[in-house]
KESE-401126 format. One record per atom (N, C-alpha, C): atom name; x, y, z; residue number from 1. Coordinates in steps of 0.001 Angstrom, whole numbers. Last residue first. Layout:
BEGIN
+----+---------+---------+---------+-----+
: at :      c1 :      c2 :      c3 :   i :
+----+---------+---------+---------+-----+
: CA :       X :       Y :       Z : NUM :
...
+----+---------+---------+---------+-----+
end
This chain:
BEGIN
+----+---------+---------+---------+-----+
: at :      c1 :      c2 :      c3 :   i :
+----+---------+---------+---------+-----+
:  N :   48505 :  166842 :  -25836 :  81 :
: CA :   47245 :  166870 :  -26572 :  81 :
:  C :   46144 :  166338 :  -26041 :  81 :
:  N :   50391 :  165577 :  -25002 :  80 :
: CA :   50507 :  167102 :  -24181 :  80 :
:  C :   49188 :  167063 :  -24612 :  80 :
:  N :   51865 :  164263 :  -26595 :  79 :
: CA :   51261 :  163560 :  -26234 :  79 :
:  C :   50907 :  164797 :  -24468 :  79 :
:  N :   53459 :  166143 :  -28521 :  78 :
: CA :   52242 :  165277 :  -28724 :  78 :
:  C :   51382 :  164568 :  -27748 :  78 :
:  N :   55181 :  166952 :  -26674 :  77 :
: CA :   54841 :  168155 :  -27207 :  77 :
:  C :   53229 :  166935 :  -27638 :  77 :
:  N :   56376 :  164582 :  -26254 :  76 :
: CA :   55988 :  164925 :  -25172 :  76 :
:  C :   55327 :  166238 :  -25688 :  76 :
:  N :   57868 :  163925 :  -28181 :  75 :
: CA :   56586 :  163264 :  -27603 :  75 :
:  C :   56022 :  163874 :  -26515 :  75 :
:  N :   59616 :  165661 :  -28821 :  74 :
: CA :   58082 :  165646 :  -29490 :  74 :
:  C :   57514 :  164791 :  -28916 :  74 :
:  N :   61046 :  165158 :  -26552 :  73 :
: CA :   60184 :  166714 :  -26735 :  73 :
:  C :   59489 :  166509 :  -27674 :  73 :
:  N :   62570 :  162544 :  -27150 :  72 :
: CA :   61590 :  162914 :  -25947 :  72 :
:  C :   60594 :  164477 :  -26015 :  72 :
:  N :   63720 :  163208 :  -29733 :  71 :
: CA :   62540 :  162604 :  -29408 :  71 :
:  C :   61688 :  162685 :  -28324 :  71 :
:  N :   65609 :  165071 :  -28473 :  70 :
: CA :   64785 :  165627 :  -30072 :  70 :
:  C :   63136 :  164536 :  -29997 :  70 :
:  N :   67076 :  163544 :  -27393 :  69 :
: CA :   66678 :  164685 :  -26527 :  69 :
:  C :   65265 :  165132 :  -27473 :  69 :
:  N :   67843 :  161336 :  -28892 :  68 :
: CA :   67264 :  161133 :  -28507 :  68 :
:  C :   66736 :  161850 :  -27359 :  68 :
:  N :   69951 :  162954 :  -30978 :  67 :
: CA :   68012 :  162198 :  -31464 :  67 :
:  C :   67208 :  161912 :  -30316 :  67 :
:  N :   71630 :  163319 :  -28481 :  66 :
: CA :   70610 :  164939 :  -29147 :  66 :
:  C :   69715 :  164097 :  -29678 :  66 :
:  N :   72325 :  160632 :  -28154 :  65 :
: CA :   71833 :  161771 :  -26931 :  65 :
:  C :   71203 :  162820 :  -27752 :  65 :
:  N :   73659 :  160731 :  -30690 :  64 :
: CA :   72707 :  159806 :  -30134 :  64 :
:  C :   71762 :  160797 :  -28649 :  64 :
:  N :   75527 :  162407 :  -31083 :  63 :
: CA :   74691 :  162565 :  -31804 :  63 :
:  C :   73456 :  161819 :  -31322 :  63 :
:  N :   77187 :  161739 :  -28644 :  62 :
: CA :   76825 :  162400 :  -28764 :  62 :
:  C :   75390 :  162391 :  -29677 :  62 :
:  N :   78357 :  158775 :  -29770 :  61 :
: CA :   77160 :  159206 :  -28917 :  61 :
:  C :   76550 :  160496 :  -28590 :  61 :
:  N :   79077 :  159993 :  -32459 :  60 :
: CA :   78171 :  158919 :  -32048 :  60 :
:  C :   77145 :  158706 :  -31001 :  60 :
:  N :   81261 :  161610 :  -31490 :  59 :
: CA :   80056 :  161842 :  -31620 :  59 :
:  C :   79233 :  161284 :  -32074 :  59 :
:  N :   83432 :  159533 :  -30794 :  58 :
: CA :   82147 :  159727 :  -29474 :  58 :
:  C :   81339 :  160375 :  -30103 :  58 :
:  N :   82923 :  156459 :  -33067 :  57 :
: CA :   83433 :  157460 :  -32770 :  57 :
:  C :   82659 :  158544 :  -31721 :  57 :
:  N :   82075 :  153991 :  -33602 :  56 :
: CA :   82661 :  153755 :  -32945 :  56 :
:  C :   83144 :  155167 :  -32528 :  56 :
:  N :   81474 :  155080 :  -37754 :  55 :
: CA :   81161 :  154235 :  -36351 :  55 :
:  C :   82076 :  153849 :  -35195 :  55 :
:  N :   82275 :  158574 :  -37970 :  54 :
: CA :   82233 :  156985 :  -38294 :  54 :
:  C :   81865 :  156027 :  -37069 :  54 :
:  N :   80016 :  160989 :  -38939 :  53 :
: CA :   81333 :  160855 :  -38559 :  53 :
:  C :   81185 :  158983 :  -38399 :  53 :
:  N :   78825 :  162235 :  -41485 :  52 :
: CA :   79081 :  163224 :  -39977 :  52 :
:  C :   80085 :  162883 :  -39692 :  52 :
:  N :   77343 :  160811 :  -43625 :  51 :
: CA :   79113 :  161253 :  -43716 :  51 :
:  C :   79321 :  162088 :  -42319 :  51 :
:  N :   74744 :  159791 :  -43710 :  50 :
: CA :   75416 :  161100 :  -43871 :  50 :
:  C :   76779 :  161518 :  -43777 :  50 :
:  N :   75009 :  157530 :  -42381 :  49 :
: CA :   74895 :  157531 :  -43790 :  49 :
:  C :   75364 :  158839 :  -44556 :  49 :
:  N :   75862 :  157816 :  -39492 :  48 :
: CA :   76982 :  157866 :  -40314 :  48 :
:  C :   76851 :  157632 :  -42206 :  48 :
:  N :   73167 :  159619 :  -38930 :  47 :
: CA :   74926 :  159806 :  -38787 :  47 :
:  C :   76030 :  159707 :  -39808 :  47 :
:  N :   71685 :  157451 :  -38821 :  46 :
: CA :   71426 :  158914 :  -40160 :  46 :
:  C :   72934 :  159091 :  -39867 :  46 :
:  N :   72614 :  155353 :  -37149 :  45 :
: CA :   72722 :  155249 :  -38425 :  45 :
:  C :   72423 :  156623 :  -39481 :  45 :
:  N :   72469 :  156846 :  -34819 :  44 :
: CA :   73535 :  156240 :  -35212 :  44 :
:  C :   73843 :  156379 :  -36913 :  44 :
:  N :   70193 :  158349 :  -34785 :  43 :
: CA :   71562 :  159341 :  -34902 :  43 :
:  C :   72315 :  158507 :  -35302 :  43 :
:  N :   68245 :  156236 :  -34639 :  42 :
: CA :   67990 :  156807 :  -35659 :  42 :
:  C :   69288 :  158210 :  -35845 :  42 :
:  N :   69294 :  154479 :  -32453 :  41 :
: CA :   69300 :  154446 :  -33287 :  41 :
:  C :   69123 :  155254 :  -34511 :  41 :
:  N :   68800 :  156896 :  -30652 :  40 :
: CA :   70106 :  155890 :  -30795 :  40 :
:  C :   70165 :  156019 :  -32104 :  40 :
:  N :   66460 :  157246 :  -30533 :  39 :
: CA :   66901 :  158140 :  -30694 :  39 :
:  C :   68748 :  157647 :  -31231 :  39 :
:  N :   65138 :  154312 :  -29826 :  38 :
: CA :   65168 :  155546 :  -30928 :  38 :
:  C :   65431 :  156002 :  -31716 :  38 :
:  N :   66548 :  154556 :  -27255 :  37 :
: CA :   66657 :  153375 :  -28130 :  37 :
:  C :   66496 :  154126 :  -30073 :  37 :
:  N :   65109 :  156861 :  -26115 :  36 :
: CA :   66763 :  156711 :  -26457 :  36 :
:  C :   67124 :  155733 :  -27351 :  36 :
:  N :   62369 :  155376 :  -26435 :  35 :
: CA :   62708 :  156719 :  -26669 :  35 :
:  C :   63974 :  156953 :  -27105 :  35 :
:  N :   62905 :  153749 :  -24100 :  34 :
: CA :   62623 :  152989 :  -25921 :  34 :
:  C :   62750 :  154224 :  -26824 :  34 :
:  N :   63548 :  154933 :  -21579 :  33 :
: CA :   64427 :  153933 :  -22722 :  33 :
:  C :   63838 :  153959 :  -24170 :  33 :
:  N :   60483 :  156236 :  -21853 :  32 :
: CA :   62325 :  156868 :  -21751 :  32 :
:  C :   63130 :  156339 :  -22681 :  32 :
:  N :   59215 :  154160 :  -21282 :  31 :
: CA :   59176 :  154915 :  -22602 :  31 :
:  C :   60372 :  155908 :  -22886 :  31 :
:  N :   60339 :  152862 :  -18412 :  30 :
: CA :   60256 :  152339 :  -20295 :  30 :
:  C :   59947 :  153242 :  -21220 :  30 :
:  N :   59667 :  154798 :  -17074 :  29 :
: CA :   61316 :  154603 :  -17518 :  29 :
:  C :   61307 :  153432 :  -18288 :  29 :
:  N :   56644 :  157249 :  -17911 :  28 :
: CA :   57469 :  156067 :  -16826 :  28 :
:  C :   59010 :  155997 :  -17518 :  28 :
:  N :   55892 :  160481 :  -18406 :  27 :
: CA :   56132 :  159539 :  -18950 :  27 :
:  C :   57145 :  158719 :  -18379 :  27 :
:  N :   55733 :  163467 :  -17549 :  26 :
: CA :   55024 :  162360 :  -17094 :  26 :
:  C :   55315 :  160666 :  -17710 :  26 :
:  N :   58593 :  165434 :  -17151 :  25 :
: CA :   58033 :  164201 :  -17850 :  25 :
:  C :   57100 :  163480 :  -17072 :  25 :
:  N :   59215 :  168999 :  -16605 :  24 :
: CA :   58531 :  167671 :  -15934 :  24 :
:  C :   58098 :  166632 :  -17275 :  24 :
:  N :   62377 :  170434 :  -17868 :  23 :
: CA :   60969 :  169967 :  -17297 :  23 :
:  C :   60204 :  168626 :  -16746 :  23 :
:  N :   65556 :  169293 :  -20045 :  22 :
: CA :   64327 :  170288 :  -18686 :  22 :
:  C :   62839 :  169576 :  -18692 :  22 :
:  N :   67088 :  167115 :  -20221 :  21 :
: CA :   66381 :  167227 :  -20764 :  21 :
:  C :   65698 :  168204 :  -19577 :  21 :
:  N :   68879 :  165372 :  -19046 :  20 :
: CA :   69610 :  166713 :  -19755 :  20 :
:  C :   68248 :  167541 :  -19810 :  20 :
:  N :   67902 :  163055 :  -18353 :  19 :
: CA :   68834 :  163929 :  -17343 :  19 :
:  C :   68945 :  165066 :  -17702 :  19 :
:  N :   67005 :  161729 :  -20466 :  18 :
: CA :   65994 :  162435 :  -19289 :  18 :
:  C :   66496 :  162967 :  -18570 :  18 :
:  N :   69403 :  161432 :  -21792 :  17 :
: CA :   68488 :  162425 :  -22257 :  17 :
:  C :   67431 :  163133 :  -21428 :  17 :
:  N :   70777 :  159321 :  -20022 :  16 :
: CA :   71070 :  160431 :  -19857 :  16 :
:  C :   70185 :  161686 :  -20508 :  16 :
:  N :   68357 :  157250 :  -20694 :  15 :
: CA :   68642 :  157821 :  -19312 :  15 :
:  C :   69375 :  158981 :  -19173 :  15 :
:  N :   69182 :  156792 :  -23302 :  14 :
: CA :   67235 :  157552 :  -22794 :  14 :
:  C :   67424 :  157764 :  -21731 :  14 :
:  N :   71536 :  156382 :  -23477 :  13 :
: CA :   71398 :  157648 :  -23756 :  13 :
:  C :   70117 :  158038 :  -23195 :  13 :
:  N :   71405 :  153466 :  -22462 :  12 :
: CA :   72026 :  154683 :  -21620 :  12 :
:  C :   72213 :  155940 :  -22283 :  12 :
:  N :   69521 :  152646 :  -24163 :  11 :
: CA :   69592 :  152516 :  -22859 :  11 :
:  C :   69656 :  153326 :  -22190 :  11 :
:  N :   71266 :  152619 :  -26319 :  10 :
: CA :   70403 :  153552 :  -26487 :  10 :
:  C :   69683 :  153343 :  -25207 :  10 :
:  N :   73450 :  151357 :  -26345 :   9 :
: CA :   74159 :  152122 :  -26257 :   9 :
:  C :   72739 :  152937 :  -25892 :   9 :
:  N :   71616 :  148973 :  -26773 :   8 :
: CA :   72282 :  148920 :  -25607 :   8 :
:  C :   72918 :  150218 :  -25030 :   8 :
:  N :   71160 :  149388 :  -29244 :   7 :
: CA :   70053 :  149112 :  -28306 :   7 :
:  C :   70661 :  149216 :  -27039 :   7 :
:  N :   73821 :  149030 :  -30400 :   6 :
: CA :   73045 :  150311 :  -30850 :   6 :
:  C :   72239 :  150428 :  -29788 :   6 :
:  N :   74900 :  146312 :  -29759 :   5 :
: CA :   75262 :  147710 :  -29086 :   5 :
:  C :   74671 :  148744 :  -29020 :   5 :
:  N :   72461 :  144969 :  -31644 :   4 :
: CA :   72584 :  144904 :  -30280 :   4 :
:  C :   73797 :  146020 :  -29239 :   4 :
:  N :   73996 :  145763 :  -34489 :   3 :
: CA :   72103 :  146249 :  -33721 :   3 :
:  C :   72533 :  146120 :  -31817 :   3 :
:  N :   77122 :  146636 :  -33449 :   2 :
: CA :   76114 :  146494 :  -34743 :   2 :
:  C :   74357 :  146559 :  -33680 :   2 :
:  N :   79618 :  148884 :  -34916 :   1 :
: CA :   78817 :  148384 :  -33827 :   1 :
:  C :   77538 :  147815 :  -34410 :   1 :
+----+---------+---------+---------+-----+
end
């Protein structure tokens, strides 16, 4: 998959991450997205540099949804400050 699925796929993980994700977010539904975008990205590719698993495969997304659960809580742990 290449950049533009990644961004696309990361869309709809910053939306499902804010779903999964407990508590109150003050933070609007662009920083969400760009958050999942991210988070996408940065599971996609550590993912599969790391040997986890291959492109096109669901823990892909999976893995994507957790970077990008992992991101929304530090920002939100930081920006708590």
């Amino acid at each position: 998959m290449g950049i533009i699925g990644t961004i696309f796929i990361g869309l709809i993980v910053g939306l499902v991450a804010r779903f999964l994700k407990p508590g109150d977010d003050s933070m609007g539904w662009i920083m969400t997205i760009l958050l999942g975008i991210g988070g996408s990205i940065a599971a996609t590719y550590g993912g599969q540099a790391l040997g986890i698993y291959e492109a096109g495969e669901a823990a892909g997304f999976i893995g994507a949804v957790i970077g990008a659960i992992v991101l929304l809580v530090i920002y939100g742990a930081i920006k708590k400050d």
